[in-house]
C-alpha positions as CSV (number, residue, x, y, z in Angstrom):
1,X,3.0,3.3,-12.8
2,X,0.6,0.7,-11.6
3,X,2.7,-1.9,-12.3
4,X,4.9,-1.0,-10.8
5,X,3.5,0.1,-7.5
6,X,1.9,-3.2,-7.4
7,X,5.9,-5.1,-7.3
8,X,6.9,-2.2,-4.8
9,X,3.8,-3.4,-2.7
10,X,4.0,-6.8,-3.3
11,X,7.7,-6.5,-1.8
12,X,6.6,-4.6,1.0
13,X,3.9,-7.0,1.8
14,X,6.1,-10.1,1.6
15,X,4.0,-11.8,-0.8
16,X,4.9,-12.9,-4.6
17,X,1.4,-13.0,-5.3
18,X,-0.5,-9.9,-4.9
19,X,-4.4,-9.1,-6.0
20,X,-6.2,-6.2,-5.6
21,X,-8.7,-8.4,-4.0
22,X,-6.6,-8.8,-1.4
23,X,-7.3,-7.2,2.5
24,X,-4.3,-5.5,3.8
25,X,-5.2,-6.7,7.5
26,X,-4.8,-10.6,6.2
27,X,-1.6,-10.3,5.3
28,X,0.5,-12.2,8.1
29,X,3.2,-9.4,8.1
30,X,1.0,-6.6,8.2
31,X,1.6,-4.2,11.5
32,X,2.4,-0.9,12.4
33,X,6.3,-1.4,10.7
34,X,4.5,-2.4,7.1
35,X,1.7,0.6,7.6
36,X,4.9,3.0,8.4
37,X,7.2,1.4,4.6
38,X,3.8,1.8,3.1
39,X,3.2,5.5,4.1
40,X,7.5,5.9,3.2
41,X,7.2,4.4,-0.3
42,X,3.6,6.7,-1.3
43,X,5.3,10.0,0.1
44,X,8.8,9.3,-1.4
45,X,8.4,7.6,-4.5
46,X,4.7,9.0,-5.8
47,X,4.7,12.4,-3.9
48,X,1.7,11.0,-2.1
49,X,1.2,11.6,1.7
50,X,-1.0,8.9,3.6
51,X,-1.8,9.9,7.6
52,X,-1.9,6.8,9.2
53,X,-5.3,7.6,10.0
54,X,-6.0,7.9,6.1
55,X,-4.4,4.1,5.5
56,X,-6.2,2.6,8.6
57,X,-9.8,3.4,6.4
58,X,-7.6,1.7,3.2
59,X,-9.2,-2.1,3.3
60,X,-7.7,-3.5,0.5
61,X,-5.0,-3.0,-1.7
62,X,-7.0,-2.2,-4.6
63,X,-7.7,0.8,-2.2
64,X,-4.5,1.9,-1.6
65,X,-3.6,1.7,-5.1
66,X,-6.5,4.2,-6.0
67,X,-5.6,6.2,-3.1
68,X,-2.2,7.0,-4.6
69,X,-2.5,7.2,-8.3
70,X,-5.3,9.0,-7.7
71,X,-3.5,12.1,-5.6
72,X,-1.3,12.5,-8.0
């Protein structure tokens, strides 16, 4: 599942290289459109749901991917 989340994010975020070092607010692309396909893909593909107040405390993407493993 991890995996695999990590390729859904990777595509999201526009990047073919993706750590879970990384900062979500460093990647160029990031905005209120990437925040919105990011909140999309946890509720309909994981069963997660992410307020956007929830994902604007998520600082990296090791975070995020925590965040929804973890409520599941």
């Amino acid at each position: 599942m991890k995996t695999k989340l990590m390729e859904e994010l990777s595509e999201i975020l526009e990047t073919s290289v993706l750590s879970e070092n990384d900062k979500l607010a460093d990647f160029e692309c990031w905005d209120s459109l990437t925040a919105l396909s990011i909140i999309a893909l946890a509720s309909e593909n994981y069963s997660v749901i992410i307020s956007n107040s929830d994902l604007s405390k998520i600082n990296t993407v090791k975070d995020l991917v925590e965040t929804i493993t973890n409520s599941k």
